[in-house]
N, CA, C and O atoms as CSV, one atom per row, in Angstrom:
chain,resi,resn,atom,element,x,y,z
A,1,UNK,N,N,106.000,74.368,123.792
A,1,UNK,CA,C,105.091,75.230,123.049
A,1,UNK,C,C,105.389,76.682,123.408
A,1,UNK,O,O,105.519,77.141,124.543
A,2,UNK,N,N,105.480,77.356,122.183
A,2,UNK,CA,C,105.606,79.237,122.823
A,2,UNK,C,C,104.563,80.250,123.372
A,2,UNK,O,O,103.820,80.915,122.650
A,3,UNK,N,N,104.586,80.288,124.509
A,3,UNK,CA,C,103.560,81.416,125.005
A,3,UNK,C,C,103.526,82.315,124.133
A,3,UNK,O,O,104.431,82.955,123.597
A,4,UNK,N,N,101.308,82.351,123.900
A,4,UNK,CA,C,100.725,82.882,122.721
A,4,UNK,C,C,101.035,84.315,123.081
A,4,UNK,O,O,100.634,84.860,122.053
A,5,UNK,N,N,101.431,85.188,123.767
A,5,UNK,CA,C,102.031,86.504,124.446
A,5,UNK,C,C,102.681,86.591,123.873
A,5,UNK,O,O,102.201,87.320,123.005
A,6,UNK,N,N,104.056,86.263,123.497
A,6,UNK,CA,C,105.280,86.378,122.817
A,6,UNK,C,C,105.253,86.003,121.433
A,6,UNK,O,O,104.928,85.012,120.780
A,7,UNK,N,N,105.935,87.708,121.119
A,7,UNK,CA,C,105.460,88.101,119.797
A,7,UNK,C,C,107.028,87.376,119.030
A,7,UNK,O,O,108.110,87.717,119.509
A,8,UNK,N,N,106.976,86.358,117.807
A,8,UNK,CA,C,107.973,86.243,117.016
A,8,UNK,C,C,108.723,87.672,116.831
A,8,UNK,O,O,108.247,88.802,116.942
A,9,UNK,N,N,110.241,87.206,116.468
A,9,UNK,CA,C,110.751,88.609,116.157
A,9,UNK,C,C,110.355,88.904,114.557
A,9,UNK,O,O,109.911,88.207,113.644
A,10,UNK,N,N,110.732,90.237,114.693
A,10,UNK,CA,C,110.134,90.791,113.181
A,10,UNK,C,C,111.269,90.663,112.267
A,10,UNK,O,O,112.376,90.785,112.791
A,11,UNK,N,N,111.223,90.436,110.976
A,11,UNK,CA,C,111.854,90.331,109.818
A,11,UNK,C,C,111.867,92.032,109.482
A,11,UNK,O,O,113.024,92.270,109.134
A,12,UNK,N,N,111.172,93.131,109.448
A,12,UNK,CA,C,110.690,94.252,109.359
A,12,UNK,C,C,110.239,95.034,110.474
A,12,UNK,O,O,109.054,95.367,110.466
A,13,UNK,N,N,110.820,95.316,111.237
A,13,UNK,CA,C,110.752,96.162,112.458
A,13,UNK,C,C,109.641,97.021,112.019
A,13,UNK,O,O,108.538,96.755,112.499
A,14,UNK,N,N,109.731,98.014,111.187
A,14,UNK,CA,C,108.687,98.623,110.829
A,14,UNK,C,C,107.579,98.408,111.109
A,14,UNK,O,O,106.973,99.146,111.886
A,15,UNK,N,N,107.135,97.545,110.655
A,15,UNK,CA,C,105.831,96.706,110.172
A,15,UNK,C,C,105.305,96.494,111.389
A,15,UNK,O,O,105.988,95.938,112.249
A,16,UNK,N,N,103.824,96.964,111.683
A,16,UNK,CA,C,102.826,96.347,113.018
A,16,UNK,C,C,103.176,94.546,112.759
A,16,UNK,O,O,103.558,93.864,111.808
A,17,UNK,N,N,102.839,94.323,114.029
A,17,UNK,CA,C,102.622,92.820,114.557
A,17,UNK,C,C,101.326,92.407,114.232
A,17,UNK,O,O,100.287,92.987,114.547
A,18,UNK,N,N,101.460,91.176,113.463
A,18,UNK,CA,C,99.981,90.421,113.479
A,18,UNK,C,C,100.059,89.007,113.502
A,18,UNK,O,O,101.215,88.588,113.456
A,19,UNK,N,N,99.272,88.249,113.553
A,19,UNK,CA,C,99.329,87.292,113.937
A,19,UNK,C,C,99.622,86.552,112.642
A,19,UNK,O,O,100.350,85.560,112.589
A,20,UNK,N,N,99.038,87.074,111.658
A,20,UNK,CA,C,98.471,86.817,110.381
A,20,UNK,C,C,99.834,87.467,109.172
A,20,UNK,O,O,99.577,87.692,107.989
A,21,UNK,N,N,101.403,87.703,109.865
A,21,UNK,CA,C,102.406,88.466,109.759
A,21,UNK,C,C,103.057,88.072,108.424
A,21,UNK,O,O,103.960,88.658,107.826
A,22,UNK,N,N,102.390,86.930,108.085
A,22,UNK,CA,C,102.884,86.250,106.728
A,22,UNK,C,C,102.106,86.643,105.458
A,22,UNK,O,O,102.434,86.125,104.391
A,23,UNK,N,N,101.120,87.507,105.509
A,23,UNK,CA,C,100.205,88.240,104.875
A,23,UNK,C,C,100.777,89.540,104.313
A,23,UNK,O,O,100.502,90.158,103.284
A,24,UNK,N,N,101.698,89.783,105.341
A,24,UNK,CA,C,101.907,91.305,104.878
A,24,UNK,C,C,102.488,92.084,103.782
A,24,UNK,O,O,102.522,93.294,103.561
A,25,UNK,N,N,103.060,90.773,102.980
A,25,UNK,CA,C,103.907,91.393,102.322
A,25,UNK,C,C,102.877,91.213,101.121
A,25,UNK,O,O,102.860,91.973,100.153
A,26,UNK,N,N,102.081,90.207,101.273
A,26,UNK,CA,C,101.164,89.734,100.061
A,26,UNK,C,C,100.324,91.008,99.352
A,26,UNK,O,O,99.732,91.858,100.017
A,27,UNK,N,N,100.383,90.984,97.789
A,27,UNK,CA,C,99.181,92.054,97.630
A,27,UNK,C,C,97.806,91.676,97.609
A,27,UNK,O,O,97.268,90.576,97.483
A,28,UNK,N,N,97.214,93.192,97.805
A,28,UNK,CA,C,95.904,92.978,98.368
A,28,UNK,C,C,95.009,91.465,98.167
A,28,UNK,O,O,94.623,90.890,99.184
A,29,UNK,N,N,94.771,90.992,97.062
A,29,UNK,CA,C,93.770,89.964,96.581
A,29,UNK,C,C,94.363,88.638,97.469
A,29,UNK,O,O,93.663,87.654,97.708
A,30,UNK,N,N,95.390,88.743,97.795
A,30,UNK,CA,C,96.222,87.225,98.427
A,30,UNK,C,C,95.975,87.687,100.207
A,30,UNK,O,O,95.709,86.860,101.079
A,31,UNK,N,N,96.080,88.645,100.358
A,31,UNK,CA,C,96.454,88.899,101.645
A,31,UNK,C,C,94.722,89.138,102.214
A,31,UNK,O,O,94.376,88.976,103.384
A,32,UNK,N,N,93.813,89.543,101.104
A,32,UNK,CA,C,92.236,89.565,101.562
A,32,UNK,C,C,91.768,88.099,101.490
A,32,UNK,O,O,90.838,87.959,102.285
A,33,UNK,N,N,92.022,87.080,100.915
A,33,UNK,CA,C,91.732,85.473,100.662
A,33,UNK,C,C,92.520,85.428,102.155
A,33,UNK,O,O,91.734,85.387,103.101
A,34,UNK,N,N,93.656,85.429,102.437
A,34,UNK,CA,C,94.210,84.721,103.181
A,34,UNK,C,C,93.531,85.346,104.726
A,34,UNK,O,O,93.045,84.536,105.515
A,35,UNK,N,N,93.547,86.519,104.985
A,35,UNK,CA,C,92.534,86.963,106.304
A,35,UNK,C,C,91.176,86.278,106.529
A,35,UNK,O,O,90.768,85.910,107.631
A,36,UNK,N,N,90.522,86.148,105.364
A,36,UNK,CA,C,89.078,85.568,105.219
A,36,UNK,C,C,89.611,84.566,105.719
A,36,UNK,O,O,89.864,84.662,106.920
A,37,UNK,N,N,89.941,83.392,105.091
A,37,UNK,CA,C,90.476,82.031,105.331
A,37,UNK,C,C,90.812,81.683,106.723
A,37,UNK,O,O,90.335,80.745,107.361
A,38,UNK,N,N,92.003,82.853,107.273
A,38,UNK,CA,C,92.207,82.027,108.901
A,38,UNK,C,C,91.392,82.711,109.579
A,38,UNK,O,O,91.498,82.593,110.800
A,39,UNK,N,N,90.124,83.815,108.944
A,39,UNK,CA,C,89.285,84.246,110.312
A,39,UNK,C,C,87.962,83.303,109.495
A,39,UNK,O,O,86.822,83.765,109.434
A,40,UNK,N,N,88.274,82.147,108.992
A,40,UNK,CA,C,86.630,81.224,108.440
A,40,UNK,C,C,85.654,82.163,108.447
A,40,UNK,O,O,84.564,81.797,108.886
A,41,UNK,N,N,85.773,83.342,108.051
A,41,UNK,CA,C,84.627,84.092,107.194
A,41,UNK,C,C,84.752,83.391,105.902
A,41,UNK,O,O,85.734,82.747,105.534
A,42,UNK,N,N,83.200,83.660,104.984
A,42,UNK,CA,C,82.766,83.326,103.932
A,42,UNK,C,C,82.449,84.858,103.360
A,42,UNK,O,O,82.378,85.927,103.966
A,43,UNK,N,N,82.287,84.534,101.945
A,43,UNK,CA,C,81.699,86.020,101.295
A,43,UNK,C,C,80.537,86.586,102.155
A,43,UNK,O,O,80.781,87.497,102.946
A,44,UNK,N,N,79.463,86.154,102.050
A,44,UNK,CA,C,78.290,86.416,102.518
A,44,UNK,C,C,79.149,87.077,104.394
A,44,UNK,O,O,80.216,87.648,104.169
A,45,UNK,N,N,79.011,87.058,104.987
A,45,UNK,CA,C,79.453,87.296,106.412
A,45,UNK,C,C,80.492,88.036,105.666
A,45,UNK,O,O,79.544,88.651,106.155
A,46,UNK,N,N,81.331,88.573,105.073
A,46,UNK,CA,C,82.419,89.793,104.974
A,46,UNK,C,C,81.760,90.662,104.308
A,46,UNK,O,O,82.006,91.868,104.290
A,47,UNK,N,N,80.490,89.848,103.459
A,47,UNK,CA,C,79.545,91.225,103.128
A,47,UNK,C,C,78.815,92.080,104.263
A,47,UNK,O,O,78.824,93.307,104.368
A,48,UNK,N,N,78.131,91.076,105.153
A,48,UNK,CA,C,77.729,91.455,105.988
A,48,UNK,C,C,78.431,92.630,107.123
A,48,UNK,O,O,77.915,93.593,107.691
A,49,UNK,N,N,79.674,92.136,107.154
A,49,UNK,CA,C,80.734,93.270,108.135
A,49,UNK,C,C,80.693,94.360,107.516
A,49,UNK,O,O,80.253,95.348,108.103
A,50,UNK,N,N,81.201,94.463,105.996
A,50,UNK,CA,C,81.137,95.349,105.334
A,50,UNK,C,C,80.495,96.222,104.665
A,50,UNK,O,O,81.038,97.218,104.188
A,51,UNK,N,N,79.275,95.954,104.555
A,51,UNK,CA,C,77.832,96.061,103.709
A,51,UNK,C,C,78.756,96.547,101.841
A,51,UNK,O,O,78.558,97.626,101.282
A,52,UNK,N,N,79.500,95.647,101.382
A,52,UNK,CA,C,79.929,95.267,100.268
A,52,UNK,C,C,79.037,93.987,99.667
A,52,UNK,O,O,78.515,93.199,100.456
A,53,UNK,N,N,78.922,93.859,98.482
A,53,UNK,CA,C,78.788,92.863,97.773
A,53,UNK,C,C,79.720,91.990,98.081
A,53,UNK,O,O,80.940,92.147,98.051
A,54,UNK,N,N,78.926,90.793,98.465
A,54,UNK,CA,C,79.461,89.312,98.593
A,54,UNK,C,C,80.335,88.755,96.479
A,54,UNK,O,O,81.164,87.939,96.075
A,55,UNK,N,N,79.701,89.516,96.026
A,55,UNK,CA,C,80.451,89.265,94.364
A,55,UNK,C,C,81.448,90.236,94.570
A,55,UNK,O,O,82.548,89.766,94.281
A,56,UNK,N,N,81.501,91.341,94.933
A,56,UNK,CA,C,82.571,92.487,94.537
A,56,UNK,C,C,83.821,91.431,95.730
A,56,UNK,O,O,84.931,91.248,95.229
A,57,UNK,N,N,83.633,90.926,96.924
A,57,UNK,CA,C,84.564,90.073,97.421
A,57,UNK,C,C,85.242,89.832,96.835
A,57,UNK,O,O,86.456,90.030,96.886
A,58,UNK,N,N,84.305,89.082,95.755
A,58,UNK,CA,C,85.202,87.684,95.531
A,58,UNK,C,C,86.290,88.302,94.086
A,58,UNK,O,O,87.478,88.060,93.871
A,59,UNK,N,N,85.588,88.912,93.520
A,59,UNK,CA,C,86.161,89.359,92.757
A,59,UNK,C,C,87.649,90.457,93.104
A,59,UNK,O,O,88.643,90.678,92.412
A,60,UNK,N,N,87.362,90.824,94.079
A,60,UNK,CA,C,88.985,91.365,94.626
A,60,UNK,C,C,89.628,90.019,95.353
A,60,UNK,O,O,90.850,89.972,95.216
A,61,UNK,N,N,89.125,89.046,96.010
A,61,UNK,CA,C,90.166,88.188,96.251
A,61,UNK,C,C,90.666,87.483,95.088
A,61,UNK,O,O,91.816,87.061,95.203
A,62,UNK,N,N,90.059,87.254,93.977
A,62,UNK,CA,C,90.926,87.230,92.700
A,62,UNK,C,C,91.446,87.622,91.822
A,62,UNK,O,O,91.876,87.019,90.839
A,63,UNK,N,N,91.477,89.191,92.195
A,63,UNK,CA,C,92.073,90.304,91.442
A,63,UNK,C,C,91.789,90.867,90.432
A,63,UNK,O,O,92.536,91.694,89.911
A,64,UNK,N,N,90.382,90.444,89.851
A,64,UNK,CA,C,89.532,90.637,88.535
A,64,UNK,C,C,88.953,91.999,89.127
A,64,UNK,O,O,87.930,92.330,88.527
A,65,UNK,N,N,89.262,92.730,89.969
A,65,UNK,CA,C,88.548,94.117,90.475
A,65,UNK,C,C,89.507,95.080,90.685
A,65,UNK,O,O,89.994,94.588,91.703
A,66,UNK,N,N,89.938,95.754,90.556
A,66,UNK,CA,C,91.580,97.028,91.276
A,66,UNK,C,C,91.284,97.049,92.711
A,66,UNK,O,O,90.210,96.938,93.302
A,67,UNK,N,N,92.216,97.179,93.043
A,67,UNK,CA,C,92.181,97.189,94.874
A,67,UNK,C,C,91.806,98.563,95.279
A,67,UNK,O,O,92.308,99.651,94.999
A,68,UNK,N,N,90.723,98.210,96.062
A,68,UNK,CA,C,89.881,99.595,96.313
A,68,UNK,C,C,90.658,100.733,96.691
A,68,UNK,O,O,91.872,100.794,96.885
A,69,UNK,N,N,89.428,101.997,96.800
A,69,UNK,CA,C,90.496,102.939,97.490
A,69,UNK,C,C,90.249,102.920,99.011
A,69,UNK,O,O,89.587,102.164,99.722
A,70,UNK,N,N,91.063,104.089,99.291
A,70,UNK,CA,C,91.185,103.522,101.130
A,70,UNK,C,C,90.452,103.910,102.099
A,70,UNK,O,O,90.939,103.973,103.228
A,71,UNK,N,N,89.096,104.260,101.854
A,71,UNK,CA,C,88.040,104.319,102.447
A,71,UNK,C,C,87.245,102.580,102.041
A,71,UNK,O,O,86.905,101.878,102.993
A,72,UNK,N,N,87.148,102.344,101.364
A,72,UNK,CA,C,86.770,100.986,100.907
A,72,UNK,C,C,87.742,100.099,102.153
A,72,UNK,O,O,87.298,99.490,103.126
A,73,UNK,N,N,89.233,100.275,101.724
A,73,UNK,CA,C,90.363,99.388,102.161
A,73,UNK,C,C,89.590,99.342,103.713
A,73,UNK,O,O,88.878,98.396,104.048
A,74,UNK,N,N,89.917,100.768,104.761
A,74,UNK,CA,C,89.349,100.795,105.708
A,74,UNK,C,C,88.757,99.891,106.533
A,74,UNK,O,O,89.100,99.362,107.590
A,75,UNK,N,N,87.494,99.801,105.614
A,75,UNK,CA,C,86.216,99.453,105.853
A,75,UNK,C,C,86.845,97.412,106.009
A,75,UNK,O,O,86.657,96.731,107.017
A,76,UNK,N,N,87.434,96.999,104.932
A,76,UNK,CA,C,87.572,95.640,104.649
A,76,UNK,C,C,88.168,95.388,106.061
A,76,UNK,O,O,87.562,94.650,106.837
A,77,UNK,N,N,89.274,95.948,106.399
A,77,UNK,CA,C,90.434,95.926,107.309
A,77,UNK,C,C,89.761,95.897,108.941
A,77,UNK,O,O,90.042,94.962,109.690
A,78,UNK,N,N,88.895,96.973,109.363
A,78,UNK,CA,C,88.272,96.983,110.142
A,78,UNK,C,C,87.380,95.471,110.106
A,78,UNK,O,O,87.733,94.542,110.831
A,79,UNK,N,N,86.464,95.380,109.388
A,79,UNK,CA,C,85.919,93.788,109.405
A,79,UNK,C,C,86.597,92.680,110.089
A,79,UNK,O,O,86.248,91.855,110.933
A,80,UNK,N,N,87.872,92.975,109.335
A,80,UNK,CA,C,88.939,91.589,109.347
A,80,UNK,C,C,89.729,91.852,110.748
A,80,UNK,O,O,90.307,90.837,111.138
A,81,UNK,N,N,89.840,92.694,111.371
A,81,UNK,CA,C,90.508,93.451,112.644
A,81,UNK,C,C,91.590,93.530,113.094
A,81,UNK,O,O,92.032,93.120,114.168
A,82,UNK,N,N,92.286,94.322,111.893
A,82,UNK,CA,C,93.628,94.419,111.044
A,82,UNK,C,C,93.343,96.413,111.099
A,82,UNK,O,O,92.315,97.090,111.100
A,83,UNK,N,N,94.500,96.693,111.130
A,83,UNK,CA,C,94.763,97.770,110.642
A,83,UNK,C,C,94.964,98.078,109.244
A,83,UNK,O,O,95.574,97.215,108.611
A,84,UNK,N,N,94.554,99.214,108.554
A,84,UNK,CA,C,94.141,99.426,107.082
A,84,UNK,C,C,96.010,99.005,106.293
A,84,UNK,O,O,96.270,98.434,105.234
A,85,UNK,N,N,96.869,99.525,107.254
A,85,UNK,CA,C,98.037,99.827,106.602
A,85,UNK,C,C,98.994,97.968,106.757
A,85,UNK,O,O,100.176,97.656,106.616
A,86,UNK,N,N,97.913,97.263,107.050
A,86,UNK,CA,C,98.221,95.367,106.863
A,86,UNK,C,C,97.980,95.445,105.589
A,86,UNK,O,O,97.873,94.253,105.301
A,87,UNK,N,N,97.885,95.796,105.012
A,87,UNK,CA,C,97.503,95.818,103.117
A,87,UNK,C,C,98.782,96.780,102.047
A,87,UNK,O,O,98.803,97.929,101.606
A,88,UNK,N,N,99.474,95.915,101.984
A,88,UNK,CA,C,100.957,96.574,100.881
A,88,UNK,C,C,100.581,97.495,100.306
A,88,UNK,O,O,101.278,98.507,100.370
A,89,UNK,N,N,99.165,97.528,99.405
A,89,UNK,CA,C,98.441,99.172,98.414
A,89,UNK,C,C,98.332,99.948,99.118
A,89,UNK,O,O,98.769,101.062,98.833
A,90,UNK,N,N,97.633,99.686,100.488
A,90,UNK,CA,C,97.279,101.167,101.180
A,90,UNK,C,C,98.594,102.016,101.869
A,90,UNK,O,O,98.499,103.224,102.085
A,91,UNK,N,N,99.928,101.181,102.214
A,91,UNK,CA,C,100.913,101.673,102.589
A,91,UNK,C,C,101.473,101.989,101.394
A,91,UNK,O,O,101.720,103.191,101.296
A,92,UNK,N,N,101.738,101.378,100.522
A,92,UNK,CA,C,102.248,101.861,99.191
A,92,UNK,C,C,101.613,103.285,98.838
A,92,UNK,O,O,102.455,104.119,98.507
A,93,UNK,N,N,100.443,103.667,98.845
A,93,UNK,CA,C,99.595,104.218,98.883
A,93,UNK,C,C,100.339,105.657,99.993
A,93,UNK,O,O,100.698,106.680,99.410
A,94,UNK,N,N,100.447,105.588,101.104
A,94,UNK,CA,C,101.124,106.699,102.560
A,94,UNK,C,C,102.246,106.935,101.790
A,94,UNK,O,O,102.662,108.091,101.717
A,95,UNK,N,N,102.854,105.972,101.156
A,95,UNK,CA,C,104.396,106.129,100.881
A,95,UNK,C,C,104.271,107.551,99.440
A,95,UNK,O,O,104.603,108.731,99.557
A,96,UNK,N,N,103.844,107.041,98.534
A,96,UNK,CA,C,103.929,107.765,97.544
A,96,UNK,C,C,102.968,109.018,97.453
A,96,UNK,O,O,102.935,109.669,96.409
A,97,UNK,N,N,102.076,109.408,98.693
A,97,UNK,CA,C,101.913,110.800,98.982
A,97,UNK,C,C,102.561,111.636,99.645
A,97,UNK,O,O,102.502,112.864,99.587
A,98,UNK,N,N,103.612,110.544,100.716
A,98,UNK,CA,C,104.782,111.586,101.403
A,98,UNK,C,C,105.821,112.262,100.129
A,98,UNK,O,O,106.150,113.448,100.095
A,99,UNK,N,N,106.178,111.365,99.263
A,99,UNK,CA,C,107.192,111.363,98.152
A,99,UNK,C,C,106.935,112.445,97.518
A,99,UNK,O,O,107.712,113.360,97.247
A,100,UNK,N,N,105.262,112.288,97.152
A,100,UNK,CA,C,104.852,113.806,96.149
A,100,UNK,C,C,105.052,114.566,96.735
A,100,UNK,O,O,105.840,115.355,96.215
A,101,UNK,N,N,104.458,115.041,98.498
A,101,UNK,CA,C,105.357,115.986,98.908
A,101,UNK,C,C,105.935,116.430,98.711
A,101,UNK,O,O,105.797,117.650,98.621
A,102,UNK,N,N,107.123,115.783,98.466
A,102,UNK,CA,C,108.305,116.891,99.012
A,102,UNK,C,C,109.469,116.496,97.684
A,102,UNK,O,O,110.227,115.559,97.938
A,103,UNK,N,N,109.610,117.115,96.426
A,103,UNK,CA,C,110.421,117.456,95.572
A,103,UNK,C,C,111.406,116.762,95.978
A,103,UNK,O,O,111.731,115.766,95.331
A,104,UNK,N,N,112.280,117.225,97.433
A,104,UNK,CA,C,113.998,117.123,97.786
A,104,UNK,C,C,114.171,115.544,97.972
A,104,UNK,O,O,115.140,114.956,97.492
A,105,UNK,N,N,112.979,114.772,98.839
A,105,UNK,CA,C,112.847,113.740,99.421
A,105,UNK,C,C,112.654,112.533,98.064
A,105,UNK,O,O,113.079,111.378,98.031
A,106,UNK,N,N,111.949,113.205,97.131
A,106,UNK,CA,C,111.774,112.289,96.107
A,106,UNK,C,C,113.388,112.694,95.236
A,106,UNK,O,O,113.564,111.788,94.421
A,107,UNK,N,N,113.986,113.219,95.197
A,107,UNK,CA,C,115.180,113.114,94.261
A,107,UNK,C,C,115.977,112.614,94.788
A,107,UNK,O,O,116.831,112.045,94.107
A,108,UNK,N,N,116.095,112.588,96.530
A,108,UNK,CA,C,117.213,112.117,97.306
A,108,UNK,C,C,117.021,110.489,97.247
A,108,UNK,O,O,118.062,109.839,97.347
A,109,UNK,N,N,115.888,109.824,97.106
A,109,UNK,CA,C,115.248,108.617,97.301
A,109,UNK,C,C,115.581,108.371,95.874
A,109,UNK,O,O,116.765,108.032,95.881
A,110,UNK,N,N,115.227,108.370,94.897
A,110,UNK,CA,C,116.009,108.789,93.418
A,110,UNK,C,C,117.587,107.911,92.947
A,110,UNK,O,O,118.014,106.954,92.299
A,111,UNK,N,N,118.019,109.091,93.847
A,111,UNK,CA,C,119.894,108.879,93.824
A,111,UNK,C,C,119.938,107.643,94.160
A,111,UNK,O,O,120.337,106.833,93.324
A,112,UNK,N,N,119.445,107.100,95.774
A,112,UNK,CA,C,119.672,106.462,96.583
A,112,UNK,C,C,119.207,105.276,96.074
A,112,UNK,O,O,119.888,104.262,96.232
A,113,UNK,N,N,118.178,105.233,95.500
A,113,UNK,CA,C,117.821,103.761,94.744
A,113,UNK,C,C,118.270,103.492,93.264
A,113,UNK,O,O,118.570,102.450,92.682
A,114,UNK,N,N,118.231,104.312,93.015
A,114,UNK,CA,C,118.289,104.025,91.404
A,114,UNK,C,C,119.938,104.295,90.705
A,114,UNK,O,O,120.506,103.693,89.793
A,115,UNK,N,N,120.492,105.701,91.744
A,115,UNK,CA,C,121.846,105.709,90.793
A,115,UNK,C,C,122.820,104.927,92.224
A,115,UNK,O,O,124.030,104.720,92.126
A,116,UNK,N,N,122.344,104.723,92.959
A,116,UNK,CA,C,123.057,103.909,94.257
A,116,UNK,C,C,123.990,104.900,94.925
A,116,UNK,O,O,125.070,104.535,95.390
A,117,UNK,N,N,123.594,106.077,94.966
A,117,UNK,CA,C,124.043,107.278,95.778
A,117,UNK,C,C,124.449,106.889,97.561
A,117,UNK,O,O,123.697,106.166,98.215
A,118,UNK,N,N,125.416,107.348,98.015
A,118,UNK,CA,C,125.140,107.136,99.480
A,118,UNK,C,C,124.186,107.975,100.366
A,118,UNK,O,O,123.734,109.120,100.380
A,119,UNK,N,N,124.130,107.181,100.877
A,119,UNK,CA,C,122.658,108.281,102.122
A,119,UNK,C,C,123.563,109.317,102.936
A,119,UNK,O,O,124.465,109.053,103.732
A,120,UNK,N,N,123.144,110.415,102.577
A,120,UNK,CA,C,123.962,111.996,103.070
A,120,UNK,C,C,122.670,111.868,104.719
A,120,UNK,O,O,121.521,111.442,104.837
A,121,UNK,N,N,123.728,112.524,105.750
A,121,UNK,CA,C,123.491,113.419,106.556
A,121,UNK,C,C,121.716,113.681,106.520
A,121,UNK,O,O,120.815,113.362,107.295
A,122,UNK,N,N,121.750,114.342,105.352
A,122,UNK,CA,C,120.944,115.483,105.792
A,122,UNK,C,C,119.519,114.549,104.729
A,122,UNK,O,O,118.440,115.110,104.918
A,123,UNK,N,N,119.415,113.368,103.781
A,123,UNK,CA,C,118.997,112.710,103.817
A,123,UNK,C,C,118.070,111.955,105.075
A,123,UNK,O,O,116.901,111.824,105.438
A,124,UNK,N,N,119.348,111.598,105.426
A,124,UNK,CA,C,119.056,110.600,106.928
A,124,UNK,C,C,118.308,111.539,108.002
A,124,UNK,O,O,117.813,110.927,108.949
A,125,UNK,N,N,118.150,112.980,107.989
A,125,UNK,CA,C,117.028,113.604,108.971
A,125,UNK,C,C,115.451,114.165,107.407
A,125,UNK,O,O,114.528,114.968,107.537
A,126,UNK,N,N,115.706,113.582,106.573
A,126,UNK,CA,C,114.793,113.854,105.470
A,126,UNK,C,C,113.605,112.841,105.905
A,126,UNK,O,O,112.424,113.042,106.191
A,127,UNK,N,N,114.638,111.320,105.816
A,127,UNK,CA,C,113.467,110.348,106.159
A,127,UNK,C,C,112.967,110.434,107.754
A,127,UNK,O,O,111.791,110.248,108.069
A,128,UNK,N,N,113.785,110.672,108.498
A,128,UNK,CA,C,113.476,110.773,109.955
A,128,UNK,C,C,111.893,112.136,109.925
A,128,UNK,O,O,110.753,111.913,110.332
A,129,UNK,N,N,112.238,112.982,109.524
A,129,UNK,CA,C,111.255,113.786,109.640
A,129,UNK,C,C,111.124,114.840,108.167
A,129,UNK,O,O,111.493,116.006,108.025
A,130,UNK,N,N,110.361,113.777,107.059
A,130,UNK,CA,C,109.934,115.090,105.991
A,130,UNK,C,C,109.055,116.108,106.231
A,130,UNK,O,O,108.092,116.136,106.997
A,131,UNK,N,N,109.745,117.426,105.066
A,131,UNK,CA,C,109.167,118.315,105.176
A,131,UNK,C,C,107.951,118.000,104.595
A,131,UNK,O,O,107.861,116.929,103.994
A,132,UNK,N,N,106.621,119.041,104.696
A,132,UNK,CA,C,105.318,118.455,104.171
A,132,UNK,C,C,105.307,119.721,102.906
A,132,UNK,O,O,104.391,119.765,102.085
């Protein structure tokens, strides 16, 4: 058996460690069912953590609601005792306000995905540290 200490290796270095690591990639409505589920909360008790509607729940774990914004997200995440950025929207979310940022960073990201540009130099200290 593997000592519960020892963290699997990551597929995504990036990415915080959770236990729950098979979630992460899921969007929000799959990845909020699936937290509820292995922490056996029910609506009622995630309302309660949250002071959300036990209906507005359920209705984002089936996607009949838009995935909140990230004061909402927050709030869910904290309940569940997860960091906000365990949720693909809310990082999706960090990602595409750094991007608006910065003009150079979004055209270089651009090239690099879309016309299959190589990653320059000066790229590679873009993502290391954008300008704001």
């Amino acid at each position: 058996m593997a000592d519960p200490q020892t963290k699997p290796p990551h597929d995504h270095e990036a990415l915080p460690y959770y236990p729950a690591r098979h979630l992460l990639l899921e969007r929000f409505p799959d990845a909020l069912k699936g937290l509820m589920e292995e922490r056996h909360l029910t609506y009622r008790q995630m309302a309660y953590k949250t002071r959300l509607s036990a209906g507005y729940l359920n209705h984002l774990t089936r996607g009949t609601r838009p995935v909140p914004a990230d004061p909402v997200v927050r709030t869910i995440a904290s309940a569940l005792r997860v960091e906000p950025d365990f949720f693909l929207e809310y990082r999706l979310r960090r990602v595409i306000a750094l991007i608006e940022g910065s003009i150079r960073l979004t055209d270089a990201l651009y090239n690099i995905l879309l016309q299959h540009a190589p990653v320059s130099d000066e790229m590679k200290g873009m993502l290391e540290k954008p300008d704001k």
